[in-house]
N, C-alpha and C positions, 0 to 999 in steps of 0.2 A: 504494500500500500504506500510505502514513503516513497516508490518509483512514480507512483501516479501524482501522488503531491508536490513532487518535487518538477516535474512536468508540468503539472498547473501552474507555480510559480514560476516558471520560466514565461509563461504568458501573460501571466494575472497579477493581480495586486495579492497582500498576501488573504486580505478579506474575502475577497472576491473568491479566489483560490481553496478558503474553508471551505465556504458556502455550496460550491460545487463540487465540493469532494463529498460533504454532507448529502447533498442530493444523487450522488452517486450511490455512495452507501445505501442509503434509503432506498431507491430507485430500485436498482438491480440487483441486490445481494440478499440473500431470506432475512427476516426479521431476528432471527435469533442465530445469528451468522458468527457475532462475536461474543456470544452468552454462554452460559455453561460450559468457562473451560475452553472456548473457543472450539467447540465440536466442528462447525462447517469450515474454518481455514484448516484443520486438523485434517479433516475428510479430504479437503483439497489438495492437500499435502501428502497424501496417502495414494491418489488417482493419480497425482501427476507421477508419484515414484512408481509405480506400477508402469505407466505409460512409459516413463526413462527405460525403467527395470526391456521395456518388452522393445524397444527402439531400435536403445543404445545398451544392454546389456553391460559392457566396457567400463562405463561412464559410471553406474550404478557401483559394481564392484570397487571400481576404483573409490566412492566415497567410504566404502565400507573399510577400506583399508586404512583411510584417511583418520575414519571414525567421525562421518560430516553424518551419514545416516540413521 
């Protein structure tokens, strides 16, 4: 998320830039996305390593070695 805010401020004011990260949030991501534990970025975090996992296979292992995973 600080990738998308920090893109907003490249365009925006830094108010401006809230607002519509706000409206982002709210807009397109489930209501309880950042709730309990952070269960949907969690979830998120899970599908996309699956997706690496089945890709790039390489890339996956290599974090495991790293100990990023």
């Amino acid at each position: 998320m600080n990738n998308i805010v920090g893109r907003l401020l490249n365009v925006l004011s830094e108010e401006e830039a809230f607002w519509v990260f706000v409206l982002i949030m709210e807009k397109y991501l489930p209501i309880d996305y950042m709730l309990d534990g952070l269960t949907g970025a969690m979830t998120d975090q899970k599908v996309f390593e699956h997706i690496v996992n089945y890709k790039f296979p390489q890339i996956l292992e290599k974090f495991k070695q790293l100990k990023l995973s």
